[in-house]
Each structure stands twice: as structure tokens, then as C-alpha cells.
Biopython code that builds the backbone (N, CA, C, O; Angstrom):
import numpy as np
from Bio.PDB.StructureBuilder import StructureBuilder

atoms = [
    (1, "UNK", "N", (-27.406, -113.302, 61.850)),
    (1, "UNK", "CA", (-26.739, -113.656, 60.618)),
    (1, "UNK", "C", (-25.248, -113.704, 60.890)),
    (1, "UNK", "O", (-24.758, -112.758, 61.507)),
    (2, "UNK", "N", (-24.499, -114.676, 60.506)),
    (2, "UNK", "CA", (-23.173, -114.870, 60.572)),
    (2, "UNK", "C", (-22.137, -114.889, 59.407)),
    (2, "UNK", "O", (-22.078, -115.824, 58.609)),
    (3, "UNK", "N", (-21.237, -113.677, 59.354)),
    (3, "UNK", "CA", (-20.464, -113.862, 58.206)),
    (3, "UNK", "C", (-18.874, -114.934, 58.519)),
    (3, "UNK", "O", (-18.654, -115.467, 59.606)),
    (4, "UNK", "N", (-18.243, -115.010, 57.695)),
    (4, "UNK", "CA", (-16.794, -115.684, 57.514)),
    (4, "UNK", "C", (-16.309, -114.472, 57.923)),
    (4, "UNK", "O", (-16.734, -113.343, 57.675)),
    (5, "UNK", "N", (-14.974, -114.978, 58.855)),
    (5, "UNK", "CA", (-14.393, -114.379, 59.604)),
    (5, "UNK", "C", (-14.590, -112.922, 60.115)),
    (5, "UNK", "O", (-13.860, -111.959, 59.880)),
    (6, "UNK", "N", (-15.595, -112.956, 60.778)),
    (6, "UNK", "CA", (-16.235, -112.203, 62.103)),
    (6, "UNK", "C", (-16.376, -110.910, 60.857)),
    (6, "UNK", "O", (-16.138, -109.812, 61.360)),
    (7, "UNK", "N", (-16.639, -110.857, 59.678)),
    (7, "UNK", "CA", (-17.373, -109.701, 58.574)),
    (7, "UNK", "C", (-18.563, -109.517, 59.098)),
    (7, "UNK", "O", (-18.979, -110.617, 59.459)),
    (8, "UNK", "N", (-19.342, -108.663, 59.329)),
    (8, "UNK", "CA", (-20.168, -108.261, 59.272)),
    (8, "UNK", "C", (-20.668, -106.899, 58.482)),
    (8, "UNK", "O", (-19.850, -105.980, 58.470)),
    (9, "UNK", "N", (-22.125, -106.647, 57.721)),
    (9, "UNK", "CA", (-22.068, -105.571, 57.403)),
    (9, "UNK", "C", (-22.344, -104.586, 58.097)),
    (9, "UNK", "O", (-23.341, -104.623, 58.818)),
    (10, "UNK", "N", (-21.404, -103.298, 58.037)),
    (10, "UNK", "CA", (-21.470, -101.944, 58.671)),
    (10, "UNK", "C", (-22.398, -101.059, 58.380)),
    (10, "UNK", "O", (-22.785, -100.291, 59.260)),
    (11, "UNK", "N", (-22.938, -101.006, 57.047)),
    (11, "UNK", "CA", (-24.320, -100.702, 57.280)),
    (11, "UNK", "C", (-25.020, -100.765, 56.215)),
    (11, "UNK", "O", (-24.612, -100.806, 55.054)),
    (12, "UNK", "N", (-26.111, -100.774, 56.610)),
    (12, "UNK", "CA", (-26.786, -102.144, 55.801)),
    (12, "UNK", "C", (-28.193, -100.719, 54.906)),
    (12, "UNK", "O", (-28.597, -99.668, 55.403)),
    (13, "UNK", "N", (-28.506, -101.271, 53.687)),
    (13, "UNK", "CA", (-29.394, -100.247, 53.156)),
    (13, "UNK", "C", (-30.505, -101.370, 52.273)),
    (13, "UNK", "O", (-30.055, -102.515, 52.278)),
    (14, "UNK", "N", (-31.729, -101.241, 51.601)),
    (14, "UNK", "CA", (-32.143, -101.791, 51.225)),
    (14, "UNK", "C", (-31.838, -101.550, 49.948)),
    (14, "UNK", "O", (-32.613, -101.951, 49.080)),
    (15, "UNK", "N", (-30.510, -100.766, 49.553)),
    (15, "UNK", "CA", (-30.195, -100.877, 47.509)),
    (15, "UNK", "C", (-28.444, -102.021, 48.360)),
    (15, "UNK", "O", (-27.502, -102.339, 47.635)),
    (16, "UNK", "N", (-28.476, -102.265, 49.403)),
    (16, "UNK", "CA", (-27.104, -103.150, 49.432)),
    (16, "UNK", "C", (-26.004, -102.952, 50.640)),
    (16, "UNK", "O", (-26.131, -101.917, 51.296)),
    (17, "UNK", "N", (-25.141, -103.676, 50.927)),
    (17, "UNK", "CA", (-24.370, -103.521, 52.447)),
    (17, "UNK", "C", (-23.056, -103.090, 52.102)),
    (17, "UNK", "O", (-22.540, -103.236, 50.994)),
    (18, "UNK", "N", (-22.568, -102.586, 53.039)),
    (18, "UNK", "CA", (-21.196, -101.859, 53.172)),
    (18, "UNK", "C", (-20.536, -102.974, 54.091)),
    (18, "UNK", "O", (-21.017, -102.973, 55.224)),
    (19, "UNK", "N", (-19.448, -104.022, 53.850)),
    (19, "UNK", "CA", (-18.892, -104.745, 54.264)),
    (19, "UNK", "C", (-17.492, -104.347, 55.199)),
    (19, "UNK", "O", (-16.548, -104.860, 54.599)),
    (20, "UNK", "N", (-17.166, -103.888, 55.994)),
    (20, "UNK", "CA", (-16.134, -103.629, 56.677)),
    (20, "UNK", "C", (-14.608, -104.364, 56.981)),
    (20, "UNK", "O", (-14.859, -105.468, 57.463)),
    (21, "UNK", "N", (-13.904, -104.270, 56.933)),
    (21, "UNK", "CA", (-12.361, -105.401, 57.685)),
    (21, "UNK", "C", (-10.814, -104.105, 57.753)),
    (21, "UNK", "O", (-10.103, -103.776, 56.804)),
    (22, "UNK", "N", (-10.736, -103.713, 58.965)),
    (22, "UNK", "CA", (-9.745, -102.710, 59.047)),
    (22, "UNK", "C", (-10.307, -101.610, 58.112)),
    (22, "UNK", "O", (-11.516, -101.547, 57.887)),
    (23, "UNK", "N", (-9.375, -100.699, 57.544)),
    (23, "UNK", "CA", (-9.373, -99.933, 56.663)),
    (23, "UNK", "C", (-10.100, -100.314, 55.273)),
    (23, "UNK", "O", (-10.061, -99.380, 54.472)),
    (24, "UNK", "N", (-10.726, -101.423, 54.824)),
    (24, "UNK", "CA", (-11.120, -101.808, 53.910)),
    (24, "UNK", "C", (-12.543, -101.730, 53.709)),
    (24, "UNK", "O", (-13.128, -102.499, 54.472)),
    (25, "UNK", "N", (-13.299, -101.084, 52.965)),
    (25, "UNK", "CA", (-14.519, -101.806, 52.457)),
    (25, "UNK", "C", (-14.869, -102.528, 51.150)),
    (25, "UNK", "O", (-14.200, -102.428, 50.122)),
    (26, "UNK", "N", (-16.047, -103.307, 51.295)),
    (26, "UNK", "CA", (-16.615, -103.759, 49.930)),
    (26, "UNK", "C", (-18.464, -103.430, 50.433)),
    (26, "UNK", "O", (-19.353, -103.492, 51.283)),
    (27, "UNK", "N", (-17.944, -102.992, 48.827)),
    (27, "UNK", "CA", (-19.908, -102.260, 48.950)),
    (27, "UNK", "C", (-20.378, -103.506, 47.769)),
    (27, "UNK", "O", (-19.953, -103.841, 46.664)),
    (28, "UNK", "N", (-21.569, -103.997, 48.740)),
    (28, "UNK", "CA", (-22.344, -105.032, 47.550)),
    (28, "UNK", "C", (-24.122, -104.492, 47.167)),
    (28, "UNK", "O", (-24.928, -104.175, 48.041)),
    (29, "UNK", "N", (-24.334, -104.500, 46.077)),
    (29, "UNK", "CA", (-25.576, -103.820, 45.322)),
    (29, "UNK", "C", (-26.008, -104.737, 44.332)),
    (29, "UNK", "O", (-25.357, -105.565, 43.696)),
    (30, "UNK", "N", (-27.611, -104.360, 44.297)),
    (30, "UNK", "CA", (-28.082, -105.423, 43.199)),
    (30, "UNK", "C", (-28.122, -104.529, 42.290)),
    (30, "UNK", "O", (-28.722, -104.947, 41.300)),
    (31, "UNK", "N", (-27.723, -103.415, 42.179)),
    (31, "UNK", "CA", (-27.466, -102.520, 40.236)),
    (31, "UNK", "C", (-26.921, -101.644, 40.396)),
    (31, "UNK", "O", (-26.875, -100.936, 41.402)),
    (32, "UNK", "N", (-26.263, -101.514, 39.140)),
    (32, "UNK", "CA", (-25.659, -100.151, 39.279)),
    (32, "UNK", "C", (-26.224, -98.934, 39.849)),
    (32, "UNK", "O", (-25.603, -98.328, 40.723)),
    (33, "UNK", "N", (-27.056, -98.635, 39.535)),
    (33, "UNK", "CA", (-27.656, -97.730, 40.806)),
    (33, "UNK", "C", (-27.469, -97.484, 41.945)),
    (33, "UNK", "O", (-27.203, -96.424, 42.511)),
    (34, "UNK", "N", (-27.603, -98.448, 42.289)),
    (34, "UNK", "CA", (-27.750, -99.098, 43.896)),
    (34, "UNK", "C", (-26.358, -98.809, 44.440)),
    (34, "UNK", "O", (-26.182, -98.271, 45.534)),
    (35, "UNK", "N", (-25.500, -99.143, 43.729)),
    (35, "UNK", "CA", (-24.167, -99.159, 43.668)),
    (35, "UNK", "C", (-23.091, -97.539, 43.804)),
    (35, "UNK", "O", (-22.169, -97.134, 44.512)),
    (36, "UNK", "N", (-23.877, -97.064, 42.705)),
    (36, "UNK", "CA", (-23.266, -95.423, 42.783)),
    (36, "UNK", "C", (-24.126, -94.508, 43.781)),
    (36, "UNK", "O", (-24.220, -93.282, 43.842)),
    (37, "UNK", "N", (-24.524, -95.188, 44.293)),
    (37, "UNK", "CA", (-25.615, -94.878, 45.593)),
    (37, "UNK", "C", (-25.034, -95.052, 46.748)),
    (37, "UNK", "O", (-25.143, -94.240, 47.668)),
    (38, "UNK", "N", (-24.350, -96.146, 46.816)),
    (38, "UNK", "CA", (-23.495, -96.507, 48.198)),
    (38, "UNK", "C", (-22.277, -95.612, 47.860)),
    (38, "UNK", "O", (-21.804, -94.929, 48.768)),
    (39, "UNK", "N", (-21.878, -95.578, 46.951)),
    (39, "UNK", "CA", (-20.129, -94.993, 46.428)),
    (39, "UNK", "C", (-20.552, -93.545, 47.419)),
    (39, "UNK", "O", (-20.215, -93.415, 48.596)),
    (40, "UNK", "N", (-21.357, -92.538, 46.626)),
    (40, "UNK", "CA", (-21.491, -91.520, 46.977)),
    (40, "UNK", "C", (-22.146, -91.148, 48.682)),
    (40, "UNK", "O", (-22.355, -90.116, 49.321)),
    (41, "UNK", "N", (-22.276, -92.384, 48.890)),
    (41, "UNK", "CA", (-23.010, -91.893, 50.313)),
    (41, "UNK", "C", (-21.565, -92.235, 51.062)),
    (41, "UNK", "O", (-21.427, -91.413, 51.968)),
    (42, "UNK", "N", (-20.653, -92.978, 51.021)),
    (42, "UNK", "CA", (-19.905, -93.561, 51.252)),
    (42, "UNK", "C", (-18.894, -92.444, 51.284)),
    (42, "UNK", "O", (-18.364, -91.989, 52.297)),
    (43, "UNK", "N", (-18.725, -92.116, 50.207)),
    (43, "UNK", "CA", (-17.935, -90.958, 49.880)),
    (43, "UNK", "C", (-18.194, -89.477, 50.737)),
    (43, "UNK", "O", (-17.155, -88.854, 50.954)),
    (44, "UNK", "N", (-19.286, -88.943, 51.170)),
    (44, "UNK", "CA", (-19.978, -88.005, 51.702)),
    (44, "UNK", "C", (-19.430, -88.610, 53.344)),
    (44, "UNK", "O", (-18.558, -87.863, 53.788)),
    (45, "UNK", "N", (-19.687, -89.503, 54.065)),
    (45, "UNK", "CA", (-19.725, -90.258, 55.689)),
    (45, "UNK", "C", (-18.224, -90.158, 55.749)),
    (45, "UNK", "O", (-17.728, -89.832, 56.828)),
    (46, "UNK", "N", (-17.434, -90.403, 54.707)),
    (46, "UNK", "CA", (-15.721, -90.457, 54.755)),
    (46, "UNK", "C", (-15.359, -88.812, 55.293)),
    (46, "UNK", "O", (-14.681, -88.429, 56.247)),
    (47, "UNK", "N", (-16.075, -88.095, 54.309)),
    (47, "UNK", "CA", (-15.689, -86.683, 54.173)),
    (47, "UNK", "C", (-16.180, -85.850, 55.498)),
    (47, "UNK", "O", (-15.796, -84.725, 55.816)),
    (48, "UNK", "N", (-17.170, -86.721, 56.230)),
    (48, "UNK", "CA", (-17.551, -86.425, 57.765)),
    (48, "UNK", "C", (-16.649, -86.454, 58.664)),
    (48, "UNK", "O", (-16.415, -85.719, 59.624)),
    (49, "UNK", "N", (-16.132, -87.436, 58.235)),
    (49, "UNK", "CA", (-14.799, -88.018, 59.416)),
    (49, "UNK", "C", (-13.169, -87.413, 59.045)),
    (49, "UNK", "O", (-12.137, -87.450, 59.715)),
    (50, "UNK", "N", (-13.399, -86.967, 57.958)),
    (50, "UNK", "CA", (-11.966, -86.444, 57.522)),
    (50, "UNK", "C", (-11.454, -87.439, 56.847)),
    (50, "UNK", "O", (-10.245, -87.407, 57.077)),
    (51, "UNK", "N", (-11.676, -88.232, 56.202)),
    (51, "UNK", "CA", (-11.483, -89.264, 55.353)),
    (51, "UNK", "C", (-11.458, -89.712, 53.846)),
    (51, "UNK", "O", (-12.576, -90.196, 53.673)),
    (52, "UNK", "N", (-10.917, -89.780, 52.936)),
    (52, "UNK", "CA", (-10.781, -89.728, 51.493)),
    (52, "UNK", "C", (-11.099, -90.619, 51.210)),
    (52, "UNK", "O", (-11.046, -91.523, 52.043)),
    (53, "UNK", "N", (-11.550, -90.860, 50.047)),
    (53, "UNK", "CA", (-11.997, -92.389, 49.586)),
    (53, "UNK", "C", (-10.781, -91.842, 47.953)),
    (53, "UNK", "O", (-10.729, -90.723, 47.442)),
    (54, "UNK", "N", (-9.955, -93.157, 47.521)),
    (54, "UNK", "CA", (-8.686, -92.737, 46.327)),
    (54, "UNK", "C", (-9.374, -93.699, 45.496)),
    (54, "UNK", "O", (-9.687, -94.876, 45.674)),
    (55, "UNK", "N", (-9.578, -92.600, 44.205)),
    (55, "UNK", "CA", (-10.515, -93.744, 43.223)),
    (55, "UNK", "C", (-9.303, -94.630, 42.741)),
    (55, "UNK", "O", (-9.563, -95.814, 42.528)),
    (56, "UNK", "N", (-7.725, -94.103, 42.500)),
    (56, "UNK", "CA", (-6.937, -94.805, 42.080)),
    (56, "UNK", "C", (-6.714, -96.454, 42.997)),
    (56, "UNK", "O", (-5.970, -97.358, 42.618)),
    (57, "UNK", "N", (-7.378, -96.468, 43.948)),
    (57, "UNK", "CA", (-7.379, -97.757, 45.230)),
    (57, "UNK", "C", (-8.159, -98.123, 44.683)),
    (57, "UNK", "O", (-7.860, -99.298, 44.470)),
    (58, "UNK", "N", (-9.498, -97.826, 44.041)),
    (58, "UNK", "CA", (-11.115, -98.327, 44.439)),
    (58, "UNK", "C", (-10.787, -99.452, 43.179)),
    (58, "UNK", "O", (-9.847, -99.355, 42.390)),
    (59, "UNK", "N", (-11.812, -100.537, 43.203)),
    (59, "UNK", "CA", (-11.788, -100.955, 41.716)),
    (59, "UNK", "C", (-13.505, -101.501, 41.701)),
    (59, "UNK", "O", (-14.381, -101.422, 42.563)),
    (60, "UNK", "N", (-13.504, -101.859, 40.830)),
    (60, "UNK", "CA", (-15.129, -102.909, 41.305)),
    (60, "UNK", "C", (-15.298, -104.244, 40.090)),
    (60, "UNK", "O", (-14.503, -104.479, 39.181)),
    (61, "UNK", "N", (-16.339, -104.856, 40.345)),
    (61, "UNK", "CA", (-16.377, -105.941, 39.631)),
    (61, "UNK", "C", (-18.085, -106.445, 39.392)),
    (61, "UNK", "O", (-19.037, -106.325, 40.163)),
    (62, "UNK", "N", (-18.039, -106.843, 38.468)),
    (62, "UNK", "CA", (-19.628, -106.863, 38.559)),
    (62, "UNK", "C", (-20.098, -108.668, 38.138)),
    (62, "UNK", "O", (-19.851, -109.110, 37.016)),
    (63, "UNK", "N", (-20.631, -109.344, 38.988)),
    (63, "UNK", "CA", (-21.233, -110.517, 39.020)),
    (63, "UNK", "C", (-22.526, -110.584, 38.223)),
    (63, "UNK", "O", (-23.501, -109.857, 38.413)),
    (64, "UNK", "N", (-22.403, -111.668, 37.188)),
    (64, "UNK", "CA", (-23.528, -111.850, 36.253)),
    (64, "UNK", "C", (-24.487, -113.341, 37.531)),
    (64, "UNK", "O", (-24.044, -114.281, 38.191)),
    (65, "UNK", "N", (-25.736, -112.837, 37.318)),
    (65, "UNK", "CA", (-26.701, -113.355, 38.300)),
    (65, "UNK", "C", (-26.790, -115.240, 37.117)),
    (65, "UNK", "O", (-26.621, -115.539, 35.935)),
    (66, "UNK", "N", (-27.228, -116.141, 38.705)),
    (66, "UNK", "CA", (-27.318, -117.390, 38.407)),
    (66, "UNK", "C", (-28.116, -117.976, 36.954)),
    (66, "UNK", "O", (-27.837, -118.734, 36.025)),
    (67, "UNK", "N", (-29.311, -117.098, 37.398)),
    (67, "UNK", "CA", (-30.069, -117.498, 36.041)),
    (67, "UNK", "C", (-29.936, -117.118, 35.124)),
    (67, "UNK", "O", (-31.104, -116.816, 34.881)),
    (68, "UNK", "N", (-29.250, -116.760, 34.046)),
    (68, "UNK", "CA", (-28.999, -116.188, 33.319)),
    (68, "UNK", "C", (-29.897, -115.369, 32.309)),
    (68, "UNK", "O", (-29.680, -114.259, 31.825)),
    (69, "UNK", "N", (-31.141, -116.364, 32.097)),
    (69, "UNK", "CA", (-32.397, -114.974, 31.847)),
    (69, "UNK", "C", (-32.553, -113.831, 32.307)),
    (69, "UNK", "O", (-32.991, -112.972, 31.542)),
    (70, "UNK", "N", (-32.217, -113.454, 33.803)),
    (70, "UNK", "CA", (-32.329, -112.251, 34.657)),
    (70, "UNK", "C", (-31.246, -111.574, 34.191)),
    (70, "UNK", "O", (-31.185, -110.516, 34.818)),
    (71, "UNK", "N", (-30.405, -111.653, 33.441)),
    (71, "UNK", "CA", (-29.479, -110.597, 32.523)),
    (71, "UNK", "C", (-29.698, -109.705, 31.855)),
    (71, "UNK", "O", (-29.793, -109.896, 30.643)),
    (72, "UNK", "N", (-29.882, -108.207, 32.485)),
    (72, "UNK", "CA", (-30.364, -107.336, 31.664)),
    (72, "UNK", "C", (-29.516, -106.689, 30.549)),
    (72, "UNK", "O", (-29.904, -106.348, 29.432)),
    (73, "UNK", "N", (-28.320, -106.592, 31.059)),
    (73, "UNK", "CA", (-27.233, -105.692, 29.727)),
    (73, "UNK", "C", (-25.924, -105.846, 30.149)),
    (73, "UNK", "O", (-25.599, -105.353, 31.229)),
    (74, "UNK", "N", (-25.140, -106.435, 29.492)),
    (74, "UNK", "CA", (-23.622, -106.588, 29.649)),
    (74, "UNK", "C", (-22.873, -105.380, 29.849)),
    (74, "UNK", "O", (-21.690, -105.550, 30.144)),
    (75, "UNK", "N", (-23.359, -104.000, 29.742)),
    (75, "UNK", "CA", (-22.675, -102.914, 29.005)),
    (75, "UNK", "C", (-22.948, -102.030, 30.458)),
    (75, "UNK", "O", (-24.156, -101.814, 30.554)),
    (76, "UNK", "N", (-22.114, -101.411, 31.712)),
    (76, "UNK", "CA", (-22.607, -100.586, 32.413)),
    (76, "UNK", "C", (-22.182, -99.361, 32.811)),
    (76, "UNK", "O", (-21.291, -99.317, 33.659)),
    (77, "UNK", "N", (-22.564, -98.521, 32.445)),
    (77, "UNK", "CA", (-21.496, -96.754, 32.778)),
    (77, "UNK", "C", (-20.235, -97.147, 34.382)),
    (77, "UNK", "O", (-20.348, -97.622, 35.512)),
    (78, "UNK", "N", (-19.275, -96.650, 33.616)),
    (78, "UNK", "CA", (-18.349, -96.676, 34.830)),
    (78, "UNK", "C", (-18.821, -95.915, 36.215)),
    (78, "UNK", "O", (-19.719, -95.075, 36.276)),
    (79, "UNK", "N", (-17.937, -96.445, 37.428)),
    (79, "UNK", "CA", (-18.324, -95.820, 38.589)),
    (79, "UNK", "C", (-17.338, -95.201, 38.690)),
    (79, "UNK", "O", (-16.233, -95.644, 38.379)),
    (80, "UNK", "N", (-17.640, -93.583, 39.332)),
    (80, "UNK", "CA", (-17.016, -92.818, 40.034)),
    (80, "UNK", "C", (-17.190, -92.480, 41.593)),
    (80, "UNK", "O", (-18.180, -92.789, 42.256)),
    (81, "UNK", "N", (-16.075, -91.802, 42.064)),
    (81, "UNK", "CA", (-15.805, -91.319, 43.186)),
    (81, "UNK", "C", (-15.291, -89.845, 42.538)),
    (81, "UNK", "O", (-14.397, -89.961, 41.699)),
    (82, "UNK", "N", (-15.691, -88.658, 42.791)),
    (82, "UNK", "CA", (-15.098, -87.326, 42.961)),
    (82, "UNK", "C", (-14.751, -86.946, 41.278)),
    (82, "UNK", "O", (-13.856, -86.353, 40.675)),
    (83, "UNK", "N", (-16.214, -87.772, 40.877)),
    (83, "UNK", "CA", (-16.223, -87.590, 39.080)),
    (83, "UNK", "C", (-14.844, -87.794, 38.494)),
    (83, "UNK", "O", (-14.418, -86.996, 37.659)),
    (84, "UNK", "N", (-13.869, -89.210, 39.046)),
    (84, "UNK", "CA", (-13.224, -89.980, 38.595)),
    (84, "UNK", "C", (-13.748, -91.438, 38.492)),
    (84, "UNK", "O", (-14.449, -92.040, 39.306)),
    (85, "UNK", "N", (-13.264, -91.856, 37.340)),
    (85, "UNK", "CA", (-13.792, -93.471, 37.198)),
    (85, "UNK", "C", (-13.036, -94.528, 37.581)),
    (85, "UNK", "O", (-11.845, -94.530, 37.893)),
    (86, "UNK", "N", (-13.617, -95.204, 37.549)),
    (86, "UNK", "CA", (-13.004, -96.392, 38.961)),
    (86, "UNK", "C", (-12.379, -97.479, 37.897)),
    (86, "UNK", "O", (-12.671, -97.236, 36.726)),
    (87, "UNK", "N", (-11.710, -98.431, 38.085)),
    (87, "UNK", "CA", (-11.079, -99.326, 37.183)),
    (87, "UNK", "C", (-12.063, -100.580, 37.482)),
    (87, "UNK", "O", (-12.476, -100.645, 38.640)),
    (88, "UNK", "N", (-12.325, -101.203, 36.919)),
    (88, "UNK", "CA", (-12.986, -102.397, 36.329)),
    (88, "UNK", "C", (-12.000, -103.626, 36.517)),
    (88, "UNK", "O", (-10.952, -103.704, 35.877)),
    (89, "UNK", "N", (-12.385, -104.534, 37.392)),
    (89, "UNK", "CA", (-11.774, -106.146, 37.052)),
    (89, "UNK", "C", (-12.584, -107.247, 37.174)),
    (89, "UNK", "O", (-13.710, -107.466, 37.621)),
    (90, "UNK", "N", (-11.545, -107.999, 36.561)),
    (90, "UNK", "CA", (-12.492, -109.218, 36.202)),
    (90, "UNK", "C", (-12.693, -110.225, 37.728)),
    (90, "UNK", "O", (-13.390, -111.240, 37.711)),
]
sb = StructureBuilder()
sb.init_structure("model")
sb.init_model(0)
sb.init_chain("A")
sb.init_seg("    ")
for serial, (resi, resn, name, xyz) in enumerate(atoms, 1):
    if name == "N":
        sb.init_residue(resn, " ", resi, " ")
    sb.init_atom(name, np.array(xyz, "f"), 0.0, 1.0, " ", f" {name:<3s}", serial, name[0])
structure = sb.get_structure()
């Protein structure tokens, strides 16, 4: 599998991938679940290495799926890191 500019995911789970580039990640998930699933595991592997994850950095964004029937609820509990909530953009 080949990503745009040499991305690849760093590690890969069946709730979604952890996308890597320098110091940066993007965690992609098909639900919120899935999602505060990667945060916290994410968060835990940082704290292995001596590493912080700053919810004031983090933000997230949430993609409404093609078909639009498959829309379950517009409305989704915020994500945290270190039982702070993460900022929301469009």
C-alpha cells in the first residue's frame, strides 16, 4: 500500500491507523470509540517513552460518511487526553 508523500501508517489496529510525519500524528477511526481508543493507547506508548501528548495541540475533526444514510448522530461526546477535552474543527 502506498501513501502521499512517503506517510505511512505507524500502527495499524483494526478500530483505525496512527499516521506518522516527524513529531506529528493523525489518528484515523471509524467511531468515536475507535477513536478514544487510539487517543488513550496513544497516550499510554507516549508515556513509555517519556513523552506527553498536549491536549491544548491536539484538535480533531470528524468526517460525515459518503452515503449519507449511514449517518448515525450528528452529536458526539468530546475527546480527551488526561480527562481534558480536545477542541473540535471544522
Amino acid at each position: 500500500m502506498s501513501f502521499a508523500h512517503g506517510l505511512r501508517p505507524e500502527f495499524s489496529f483494526l478500530m483505525g491507523y496512527i499516521l506518522a510525519y516527524a513529531d506529528d500524528r493523525v489518528l484515523l477511526a471509524t467511531s468515536w470509540r475507535a477513536l478514544q481508543q487510539l487517543l488513550d493507547k496513544l497516550q499510554v506508548t507516549a508515556g513509555d517513552i517519556d513523552m506527553c501528548l498536549s491536549s491544548k495541540k491536539t484538535v480533531y475533526m470528524i468526517f460525515s460518511p459518503k452515503c449519507r444514510s449511514k449517518i448515525i448522530t450528528y452529536q458526539f461526546p468530546n475527546f480527551a487526553i488526561n480527562n481534558e477535552q480536545l477542541s473540535f474543527v471544522n
